[in-house]
C-alpha distance (Angstrom), angle and dihedral (degrees) to the residues before:
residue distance angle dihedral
X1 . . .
X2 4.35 . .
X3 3.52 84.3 .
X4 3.86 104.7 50.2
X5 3.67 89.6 35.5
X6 3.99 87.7 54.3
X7 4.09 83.9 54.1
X8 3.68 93.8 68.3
X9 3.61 123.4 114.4
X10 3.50 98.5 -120.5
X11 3.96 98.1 173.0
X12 4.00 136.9 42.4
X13 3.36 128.4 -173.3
X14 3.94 125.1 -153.0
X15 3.78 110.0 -163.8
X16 3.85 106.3 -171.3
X17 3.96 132.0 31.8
X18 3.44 121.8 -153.2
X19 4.24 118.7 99.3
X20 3.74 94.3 -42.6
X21 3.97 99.2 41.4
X22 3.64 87.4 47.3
X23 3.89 100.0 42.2
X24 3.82 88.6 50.6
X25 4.10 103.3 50.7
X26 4.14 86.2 39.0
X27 3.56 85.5 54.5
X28 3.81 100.1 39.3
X29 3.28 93.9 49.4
X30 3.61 102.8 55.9
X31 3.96 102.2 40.0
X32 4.04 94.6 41.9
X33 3.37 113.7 92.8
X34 4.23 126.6 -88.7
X35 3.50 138.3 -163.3
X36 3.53 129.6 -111.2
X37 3.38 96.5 -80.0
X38 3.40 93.2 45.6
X39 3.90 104.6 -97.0
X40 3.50 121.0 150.8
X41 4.09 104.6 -105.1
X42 4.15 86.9 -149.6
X43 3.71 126.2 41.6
X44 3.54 128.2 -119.2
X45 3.62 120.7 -152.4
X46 4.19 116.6 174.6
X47 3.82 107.6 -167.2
X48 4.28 113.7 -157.5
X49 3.56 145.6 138.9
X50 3.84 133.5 -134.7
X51 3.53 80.6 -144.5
X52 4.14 98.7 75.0
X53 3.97 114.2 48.3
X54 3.80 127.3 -145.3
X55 3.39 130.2 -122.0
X56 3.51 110.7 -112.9
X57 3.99 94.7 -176.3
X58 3.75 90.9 160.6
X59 3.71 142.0 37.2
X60 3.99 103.3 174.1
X61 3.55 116.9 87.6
X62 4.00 133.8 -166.7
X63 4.22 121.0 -114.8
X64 3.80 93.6 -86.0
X65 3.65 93.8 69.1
X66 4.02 70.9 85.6
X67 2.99 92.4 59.4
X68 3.25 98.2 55.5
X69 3.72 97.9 49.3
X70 3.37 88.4 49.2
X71 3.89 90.0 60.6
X72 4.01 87.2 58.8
X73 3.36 107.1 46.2
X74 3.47 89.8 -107.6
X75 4.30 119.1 165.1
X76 3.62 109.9 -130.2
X77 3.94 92.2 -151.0
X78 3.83 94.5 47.1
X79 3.82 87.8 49.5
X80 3.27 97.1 49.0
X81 3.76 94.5 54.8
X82 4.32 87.1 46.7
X83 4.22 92.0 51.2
X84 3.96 98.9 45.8
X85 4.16 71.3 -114.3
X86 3.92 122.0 -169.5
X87 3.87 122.5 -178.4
X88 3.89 117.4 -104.4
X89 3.86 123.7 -149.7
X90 3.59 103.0 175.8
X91 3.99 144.6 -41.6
X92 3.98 120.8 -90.5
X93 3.90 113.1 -144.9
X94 3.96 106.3 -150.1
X95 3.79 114.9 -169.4
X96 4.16 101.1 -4.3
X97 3.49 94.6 115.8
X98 3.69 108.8 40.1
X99 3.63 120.8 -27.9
X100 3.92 111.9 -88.8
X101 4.05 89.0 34.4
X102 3.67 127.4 103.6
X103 3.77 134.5 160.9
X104 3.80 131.6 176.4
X105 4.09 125.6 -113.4
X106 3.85 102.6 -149.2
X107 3.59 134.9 -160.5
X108 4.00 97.9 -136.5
X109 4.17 113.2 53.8
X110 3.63 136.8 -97.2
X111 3.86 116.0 -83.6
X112 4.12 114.8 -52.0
X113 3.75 119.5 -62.3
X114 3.46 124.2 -115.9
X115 3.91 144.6 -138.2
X116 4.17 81.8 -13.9
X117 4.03 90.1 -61.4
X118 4.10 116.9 120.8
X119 3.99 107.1 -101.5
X120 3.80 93.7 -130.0
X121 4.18 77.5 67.7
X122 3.73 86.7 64.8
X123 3.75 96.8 45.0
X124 4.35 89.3 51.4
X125 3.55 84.0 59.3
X126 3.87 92.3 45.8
X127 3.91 90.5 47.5
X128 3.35 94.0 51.3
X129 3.91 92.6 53.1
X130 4.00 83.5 57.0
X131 4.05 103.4 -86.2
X132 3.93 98.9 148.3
X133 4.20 87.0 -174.0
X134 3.60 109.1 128.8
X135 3.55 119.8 -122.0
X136 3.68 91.0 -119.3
X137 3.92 89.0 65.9
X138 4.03 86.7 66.6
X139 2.87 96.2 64.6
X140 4.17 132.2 77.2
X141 3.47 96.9 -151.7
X142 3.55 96.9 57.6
X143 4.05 88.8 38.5
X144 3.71 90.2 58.9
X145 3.88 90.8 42.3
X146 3.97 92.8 56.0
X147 3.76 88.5 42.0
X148 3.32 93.1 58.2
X149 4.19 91.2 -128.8
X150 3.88 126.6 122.0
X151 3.66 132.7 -165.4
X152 3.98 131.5 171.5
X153 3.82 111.0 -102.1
X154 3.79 116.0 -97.6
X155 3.40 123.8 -124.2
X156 3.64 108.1 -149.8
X157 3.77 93.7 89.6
X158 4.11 91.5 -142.3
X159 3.56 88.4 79.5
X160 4.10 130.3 83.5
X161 3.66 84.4 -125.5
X162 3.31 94.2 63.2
X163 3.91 83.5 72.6
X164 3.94 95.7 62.6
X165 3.54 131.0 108.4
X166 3.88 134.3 175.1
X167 3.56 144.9 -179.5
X168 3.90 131.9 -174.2
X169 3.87 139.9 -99.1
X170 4.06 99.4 -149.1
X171 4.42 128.0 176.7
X172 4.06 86.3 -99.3
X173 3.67 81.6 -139.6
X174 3.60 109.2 55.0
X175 3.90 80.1 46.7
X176 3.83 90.1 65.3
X177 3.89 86.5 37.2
X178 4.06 89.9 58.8
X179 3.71 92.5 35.4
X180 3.87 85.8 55.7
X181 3.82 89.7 53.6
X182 3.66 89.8 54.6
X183 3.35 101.2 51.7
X184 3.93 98.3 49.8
X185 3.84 90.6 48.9
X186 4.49 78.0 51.4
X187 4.10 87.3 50.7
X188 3.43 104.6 -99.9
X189 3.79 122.2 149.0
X190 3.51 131.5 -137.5
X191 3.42 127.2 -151.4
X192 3.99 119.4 -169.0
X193 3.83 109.8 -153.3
X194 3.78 140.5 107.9
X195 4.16 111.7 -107.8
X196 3.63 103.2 -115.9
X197 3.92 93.9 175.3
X198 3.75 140.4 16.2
X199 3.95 112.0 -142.9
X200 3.75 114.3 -152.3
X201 3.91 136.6 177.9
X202 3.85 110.5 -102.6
X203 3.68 95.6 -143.7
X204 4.01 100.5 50.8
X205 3.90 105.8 11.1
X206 3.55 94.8 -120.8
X207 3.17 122.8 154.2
X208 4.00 121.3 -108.6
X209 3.68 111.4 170.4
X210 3.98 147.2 -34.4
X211 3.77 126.6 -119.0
X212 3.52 117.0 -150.4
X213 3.77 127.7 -144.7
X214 3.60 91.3 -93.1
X215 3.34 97.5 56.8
X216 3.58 102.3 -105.1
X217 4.11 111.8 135.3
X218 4.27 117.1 -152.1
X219 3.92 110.0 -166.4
X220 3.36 121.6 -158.0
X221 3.83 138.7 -172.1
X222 4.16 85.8 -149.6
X223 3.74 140.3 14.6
X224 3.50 138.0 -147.2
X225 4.22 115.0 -166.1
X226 3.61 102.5 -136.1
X227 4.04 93.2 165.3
X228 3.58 105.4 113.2
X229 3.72 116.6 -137.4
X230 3.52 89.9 -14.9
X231 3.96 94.5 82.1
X232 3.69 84.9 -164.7
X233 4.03 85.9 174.0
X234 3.49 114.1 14.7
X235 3.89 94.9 50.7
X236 4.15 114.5 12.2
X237 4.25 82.0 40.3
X238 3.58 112.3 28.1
X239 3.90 96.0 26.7
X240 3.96 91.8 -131.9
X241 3.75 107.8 176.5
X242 3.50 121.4 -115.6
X243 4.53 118.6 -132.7
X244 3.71 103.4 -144.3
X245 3.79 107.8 -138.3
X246 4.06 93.2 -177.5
X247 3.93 93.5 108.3
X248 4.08 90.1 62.8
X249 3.79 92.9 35.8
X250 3.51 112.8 23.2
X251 4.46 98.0 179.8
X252 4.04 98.6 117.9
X253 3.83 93.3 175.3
X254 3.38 156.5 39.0
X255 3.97 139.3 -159.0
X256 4.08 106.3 -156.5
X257 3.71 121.4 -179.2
X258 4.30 126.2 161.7
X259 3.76 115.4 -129.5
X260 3.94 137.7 -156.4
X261 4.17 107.9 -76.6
X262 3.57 108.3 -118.1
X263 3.92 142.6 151.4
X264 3.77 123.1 25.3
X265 3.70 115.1 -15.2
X266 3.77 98.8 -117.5
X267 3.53 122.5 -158.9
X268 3.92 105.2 -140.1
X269 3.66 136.5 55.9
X270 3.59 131.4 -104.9
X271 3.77 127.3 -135.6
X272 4.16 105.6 -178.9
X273 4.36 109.9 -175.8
X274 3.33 109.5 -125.7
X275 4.29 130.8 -167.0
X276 3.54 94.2 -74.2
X277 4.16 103.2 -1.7
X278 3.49 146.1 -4.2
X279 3.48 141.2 -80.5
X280 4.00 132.6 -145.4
X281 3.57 135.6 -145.1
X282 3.92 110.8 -166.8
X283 4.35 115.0 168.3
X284 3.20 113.6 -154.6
X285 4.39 120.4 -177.7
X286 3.88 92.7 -78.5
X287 3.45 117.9 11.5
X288 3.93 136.2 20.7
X289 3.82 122.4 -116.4
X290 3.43 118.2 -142.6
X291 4.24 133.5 172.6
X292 4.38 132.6 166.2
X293 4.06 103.3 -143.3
X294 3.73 100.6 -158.3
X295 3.52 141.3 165.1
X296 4.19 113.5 -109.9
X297 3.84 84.5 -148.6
X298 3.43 93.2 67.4
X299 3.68 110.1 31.6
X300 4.07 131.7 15.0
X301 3.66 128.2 -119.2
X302 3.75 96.7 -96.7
X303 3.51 89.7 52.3
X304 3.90 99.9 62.0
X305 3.64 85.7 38.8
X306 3.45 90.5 59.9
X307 4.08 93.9 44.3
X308 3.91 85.3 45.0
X309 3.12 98.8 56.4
X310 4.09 97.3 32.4
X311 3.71 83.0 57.0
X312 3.86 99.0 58.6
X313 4.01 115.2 112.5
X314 4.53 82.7 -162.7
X315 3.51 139.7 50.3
X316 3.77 107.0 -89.9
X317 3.93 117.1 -107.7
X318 3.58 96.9 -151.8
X319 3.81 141.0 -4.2
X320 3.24 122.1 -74.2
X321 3.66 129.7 -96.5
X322 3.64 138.0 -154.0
X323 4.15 129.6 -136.7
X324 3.79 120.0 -164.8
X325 3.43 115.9 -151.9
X326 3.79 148.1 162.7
X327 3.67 122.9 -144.4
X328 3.84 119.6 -133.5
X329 3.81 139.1 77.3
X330 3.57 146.6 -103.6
X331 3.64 119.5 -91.9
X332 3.80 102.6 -138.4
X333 3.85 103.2 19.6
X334 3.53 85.7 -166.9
X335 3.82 124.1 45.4
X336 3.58 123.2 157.5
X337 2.86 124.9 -15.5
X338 3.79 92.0 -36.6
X339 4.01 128.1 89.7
X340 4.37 119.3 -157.4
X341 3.32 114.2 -140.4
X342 3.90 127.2 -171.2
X343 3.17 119.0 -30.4
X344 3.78 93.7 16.2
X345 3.78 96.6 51.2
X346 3.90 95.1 48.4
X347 3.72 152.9 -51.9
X348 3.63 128.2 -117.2
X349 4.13 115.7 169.3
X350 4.06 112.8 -102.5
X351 3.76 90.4 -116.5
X352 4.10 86.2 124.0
X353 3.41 94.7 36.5
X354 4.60 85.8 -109.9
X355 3.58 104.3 145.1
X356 3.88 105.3 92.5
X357 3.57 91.0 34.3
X358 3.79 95.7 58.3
X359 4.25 91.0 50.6
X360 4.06 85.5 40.4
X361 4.19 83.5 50.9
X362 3.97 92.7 42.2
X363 3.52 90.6 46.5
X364 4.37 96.6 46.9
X365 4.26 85.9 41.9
X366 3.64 89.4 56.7
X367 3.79 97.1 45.0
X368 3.66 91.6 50.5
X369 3.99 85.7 55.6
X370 3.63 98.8 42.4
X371 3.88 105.0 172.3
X372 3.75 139.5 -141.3
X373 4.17 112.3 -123.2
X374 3.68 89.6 -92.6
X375 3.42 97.7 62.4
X376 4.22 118.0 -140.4
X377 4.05 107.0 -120.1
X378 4.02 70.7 -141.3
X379 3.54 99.9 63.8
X380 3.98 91.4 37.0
X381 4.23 82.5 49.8
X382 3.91 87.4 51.1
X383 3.42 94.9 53.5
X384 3.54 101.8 44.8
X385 3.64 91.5 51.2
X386 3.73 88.3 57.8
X387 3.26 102.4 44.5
X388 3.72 100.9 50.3
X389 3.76 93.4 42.7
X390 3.95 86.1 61.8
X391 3.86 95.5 47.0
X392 4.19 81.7 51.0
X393 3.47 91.5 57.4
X394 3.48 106.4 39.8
X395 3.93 86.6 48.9
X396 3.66 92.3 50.6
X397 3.90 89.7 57.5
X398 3.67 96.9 48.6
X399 3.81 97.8 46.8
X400 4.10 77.8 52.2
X401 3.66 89.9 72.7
X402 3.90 94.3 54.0
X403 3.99 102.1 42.8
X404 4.12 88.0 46.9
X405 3.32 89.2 64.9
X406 4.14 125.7 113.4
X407 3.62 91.2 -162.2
X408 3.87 129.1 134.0
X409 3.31 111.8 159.7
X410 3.71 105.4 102.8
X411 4.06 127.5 32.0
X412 3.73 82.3 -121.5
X413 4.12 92.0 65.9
X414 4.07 90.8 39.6
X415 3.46 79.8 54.8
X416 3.86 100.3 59.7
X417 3.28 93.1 26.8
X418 4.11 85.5 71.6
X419 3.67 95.3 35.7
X420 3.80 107.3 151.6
X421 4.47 87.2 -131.2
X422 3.93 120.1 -161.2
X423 3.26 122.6 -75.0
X424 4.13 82.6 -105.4
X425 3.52 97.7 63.9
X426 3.39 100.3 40.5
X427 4.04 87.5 57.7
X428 3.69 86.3 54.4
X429 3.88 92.2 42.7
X430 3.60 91.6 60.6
X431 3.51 107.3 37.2
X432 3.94 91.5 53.6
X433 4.05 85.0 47.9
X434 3.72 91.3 49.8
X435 4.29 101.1 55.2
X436 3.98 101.3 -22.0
X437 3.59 91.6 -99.7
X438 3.68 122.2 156.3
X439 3.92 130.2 -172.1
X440 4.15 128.4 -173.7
X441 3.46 119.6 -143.8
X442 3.60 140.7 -159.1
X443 4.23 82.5 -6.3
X444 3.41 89.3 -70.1
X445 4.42 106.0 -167.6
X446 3.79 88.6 -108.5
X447 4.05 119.1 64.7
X448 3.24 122.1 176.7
X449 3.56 116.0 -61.7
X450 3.56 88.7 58.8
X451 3.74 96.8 56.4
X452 3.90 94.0 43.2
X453 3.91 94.6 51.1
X454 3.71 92.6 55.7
X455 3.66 95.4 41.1
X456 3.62 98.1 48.0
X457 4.18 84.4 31.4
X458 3.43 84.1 67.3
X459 3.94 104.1 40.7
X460 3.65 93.7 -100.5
X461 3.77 84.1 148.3
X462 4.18 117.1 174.8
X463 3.53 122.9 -111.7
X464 4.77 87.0 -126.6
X465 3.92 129.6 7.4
X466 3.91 123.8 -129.1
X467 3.94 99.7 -49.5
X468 3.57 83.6 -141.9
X469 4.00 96.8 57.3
X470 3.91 87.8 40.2
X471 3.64 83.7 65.1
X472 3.90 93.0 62.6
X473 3.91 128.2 85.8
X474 2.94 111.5 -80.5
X475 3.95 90.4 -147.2
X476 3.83 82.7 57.2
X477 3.74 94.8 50.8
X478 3.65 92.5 49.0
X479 3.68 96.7 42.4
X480 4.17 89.3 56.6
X481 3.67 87.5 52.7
X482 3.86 99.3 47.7
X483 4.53 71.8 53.0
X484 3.32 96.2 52.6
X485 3.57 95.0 47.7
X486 3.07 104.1 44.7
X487 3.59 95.3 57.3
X488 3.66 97.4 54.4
X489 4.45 86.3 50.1
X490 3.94 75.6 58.4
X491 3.81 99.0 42.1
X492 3.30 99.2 49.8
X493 3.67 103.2 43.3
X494 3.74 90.6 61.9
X495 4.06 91.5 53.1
X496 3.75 121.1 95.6
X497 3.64 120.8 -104.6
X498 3.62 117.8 -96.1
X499 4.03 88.9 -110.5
X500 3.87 91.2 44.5
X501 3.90 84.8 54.2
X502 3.69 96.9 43.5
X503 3.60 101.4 46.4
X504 4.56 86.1 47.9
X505 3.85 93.8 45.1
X506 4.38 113.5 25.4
X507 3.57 110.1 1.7
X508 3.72 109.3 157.6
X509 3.53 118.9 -132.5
C-alpha cells in the first residue's frame, strides 16, 4: 500500500492564468480527490504574472460550457452576473454563402423528425415543391434568436421548448477572474512571477519545476502549459512540434476591439464574411465584443482595421488591437509528463464558438486518465489520440464554412473556395450532396443539426431527398410544416425578451 500510495501525484503545477489556467486548477481542484476534512490530497500551484496578458480572442461559448459548470457546482445565475454573461442560442452566418445571404446555425434542431427520417428530409421535399422558408425558420431556437426572446428549455419533452438549447457570451476575463476565486476558496495557490527557467530531469526530460525571475523555484510532479501562444513548455522546453493548419485556413490574424452596448440585447452571435475574413459581433451585459479574423495575405493591417472599425454599430471603448496567430495543433498534446492546454496545445479560429470547449475537453480527458508519477506511455497514447481526433474534427467543420462558399469576389474567397479539404470532409461533402445524409462519429462536438444547417446554410443542396419522404404528399408535407411553424410564431411570441430575461434572472450589478 506504501508503495502505491508513494505513486500518487501529489503536486500540479499550472503555468499560465488566463481562461485555460483558470478553467484547469478550478476544475482540478474540485474533482481530485480530498481528505476528510476536505483538503485537497494533491497540490495545485498556478504560476502567472500581471505583467503578460491573455488573449481573450473569444467570448461566445458552445452548450457544454454547461456542462462544465455543472461539473463544479457552479450557479448559472451567480455566474452570469460575475462574466457580464448573456444567453446564446445560436450563430448567424451573414454573407458566407453568397453575398446578401445569411442563415442561422442553432443550438436546438430543426423542426421534429418524423416516422424515424431527419426533418430537414421533409423540408427538401417541401423546397422542391416551391417552399422558399429557410430552414432556420423551423426551427424554435433560431425563431427565438431572431426575435430577440429567450426562455429556459422545458423539460417535458411534449413541448416546443423542449427543443431549445443555449450557451453563453461571457467578458473572457472576468471568467478567468471568477474562476480564480473559485479555485483559491478550493486551495489552490497562486504564484505571481515570470518563469525564468524550466528545470527538467536529465535522464527522462521530465519536467521538475520552474524558477521564476525572482528566484523563487515551484516543483511539480505534473504540468499543465497554460501560456498561450507562448508554449513556454510544451514547445521552447519540450520541443513539441507544431502541425501548421494555414493551407486549410489561411486567416493569420485578428483585430479585436469592445464597443458601447446598445440596441436590443440579442441572444445569438453574429459572424458577418468580410473581403478576406470574418468579423464577429458577440453582446455581452455591458459592453459589445467585436473582432475581423482575416488573412494578412490578402489584406494589410490597416485594412481590417479600417473594416473593424467601419463595421462597429457603437462607439469603440478602446483602440483596437491586433493578435497574430497560426492555426494548427500540437502533435502530442501531452508529452511527458506535461499536458498543453489552450493556447499552447493549438489554435483553431472562434468561428464555432470551440475554444473553451476544447480546454473544458482537455481538461475532462485528462481527469478521466488521471496518472500515477510514472506516467503509462499508454495513458499518454490515450490521450493524445483523443485529443487530436477532436482538434480534427472541429477543424474539419470550420474549414466547412469557407469551401461551401459561392463567393468570388476577392482572391481570398477563390482561394477557399478551391481548397484541396481532408480527406474527412470531403467524405462528408459528398455524402450530404448525394441524399442529405449525415452521420457523427466517434461523438464528434457537432451532430447533425449542426452539419445540416451549414451545409444547406450555404446552398449545399443534395442532388434527391429521403426516397421514402419523396413518397409522401406533398400537400401533407407542406401542411406539417405550415404546423410546425406556426407553432414556434406562437411560442416564441409569448417568451420574454432576452433583456426582460436577463435583467429577472443574472443582471450584473
Amino acid at each position: 500500500m506504501a508503495d502505491k500510495m508513494q505513486s500518487l501525484i501529489k503536486s500540479i503545477v499550472i503555468v499560465g492564468g488566463g481562461s485555460a489556467g483558470w478553467m484547469t486548477a478550478a476544475a482540478l481542484s474540485r474533482m481530485l480527490p480530498s481528505d476528510n476534512a476536505g483538503n485537497g490530497m494533491v497540490k495545485i500551484t498556478l504560476v502567472e504574472s500581471e505583467q503578460i496578458g491573455t488573449v481573450g480572442v473569444g467570448e461566445a461559448t458552445i452548450p457544454d460550457m454547461i456542462n462544465f459548470n455543472s461539473m463544479l457546482g457552479i450557479n448559472e445565475a451567480e455566474f452570469l452576473k460575475a462574466t457580464n454573461g448573456t444567453f446564446k442560442l445560436g450563430i448567424e452566418f451573414i454573407d458566407w454563402g453568397k453575398k446578401g445571404e445569411s442563415y442561422i446555425h442553432p443550438f436546438g434542431t430543426h423542426g421534429v423528425d418524423m416516422q424515424g427520417i431527419d426533418f430537414h428530409q421533409y423540408w427538401l421535399h417541401s423546397r422542391a415543391s416551391g417552399n422558399q422558408t429557410p430552414l432556420h425558420d423551423y426551427s424554435i431556437t433560431s425563431v427565438a434568436a431572431k426575435d430577440g426572446k429567450f426562455g429556459m428549455p422545458d423539460p417535458n419533452p411534449r413541448s416546443l421548448l423542449s427543443h431549445l438549447r443555449y450557451a453563453y457570451h461571457i467578458d473572457a476575463t472576468l471568467y478567468a477572474k471568477y474562476l480564480r476565486n473559485y479555485a483559491e476558496e478550493r486551495g489552490v495557490t497562486r504564484v505571481e512571477g515570470i518563469v525564468k527557467h524550466v528545470k527538467q530531469t536529465p535522464e527522462t526530460g521530465d519536467i521538475t519545476g520552474v524558477t521564476l525571475e525572482d528566484g523563487t523555484v515551484v516543483k511539480g510532479d505534473f504540468f499543465f502549459d497554460a501560456t498561450g501562444f507562448r508554449a513556454l513548455l510544451t514547445e521552447k522546453t519540450l520541443n513539441v512540434p507544431f502541425t501548421d493548419w494555414s493551407h486549410w485556413l489561411p486567416c493569420d490574424s485578428a483585430q479585436t476591439v469592445a464597443s458601447e452596448r446598445v440596441g436590443d440585447l440579442i441572444p445569438y452571435t453574429k459572424a458577418t464574411a468580410k473581403t478576406a475574413g470574418w468579423q464577429w459581433r458577440i453582446p455581452t451585459q455591458q459592453r459589445t465584443g467585436n473582432g475581423h479574423i482575416y488573412s494578412s495575405p490578402y489584406m494589410t493591417d490597416a485594412e481590417a482595421q479600417d473594416i473593424l472599425m467601419d463595421g462597429l454599430d457603437s462607439a469603440p471603448l478602446s483602440d483596437p488591437r491586433k493578435i497574430s496567430f497560426k492555426t494548427g495543433r500540437r502533435d502530442a498534446l501531452w508529452n511527458k509528463n506535461c499536458i498543453s492546454i489552450g493556447l499552447s496545445a493549438g489554435f483553431l479560429e472562434p468561428l464555432e464558438s470551440t475554444s473553451l470547449y476544447l480546454i473544458q475537453v482537455g481538461i475532462s480527458r485528462f481527469i478521466s486518465l488521471f496518472p500515477s508519477v510514472g506516467v503509462s506511455p499508454v495513458i499518454r497514447d490515450e490521450y493524445n489520440i483523443l485529443m487530436r481526433k477532436e482538434f480534427d474534427q472541429v477543424r474539419d467543420f470550420i474549414i466547412l464554412h469557407y469551401v461551401a462558399t459561392e463567393r468570388d469576389d476577392s482572391a481570398f474567397w477563390n482561394y477557399c473556395r478551391n481548397i484541396n479539404i481532408p480527406d474527412s470532409l470531403q467524405r462528408k461533402i459528398d455524402l450530404f450532396s448525394e441524399a442529405g445524409r449525415v452521420f457523427r462519429y466517434d461523438d464528434e462536438l457537432f451532430s447533425k443539426p449542426s452539419w445540416i444547417a451549414v451545409c444547406l446554410g450555404q446552398n449545399i443542396i443534395p442532388k434527391v431527398s429521403d426516397p421514402i419522404v419523396a413518397t409522401l404528399p406533398i400537400e401533407q408535407v407542406n401542411h406539417s410544416l405550415q404546423s410546425m411553424r406556426k407553432a414556434m410564431i406562437e411560442t416564441s411570441a409569448k417568451m420574454p425578451t432576452h433583456a426582460e430575461f436577463i435583467q429577472r434572472y443574472g443582471a450584473a450589478i
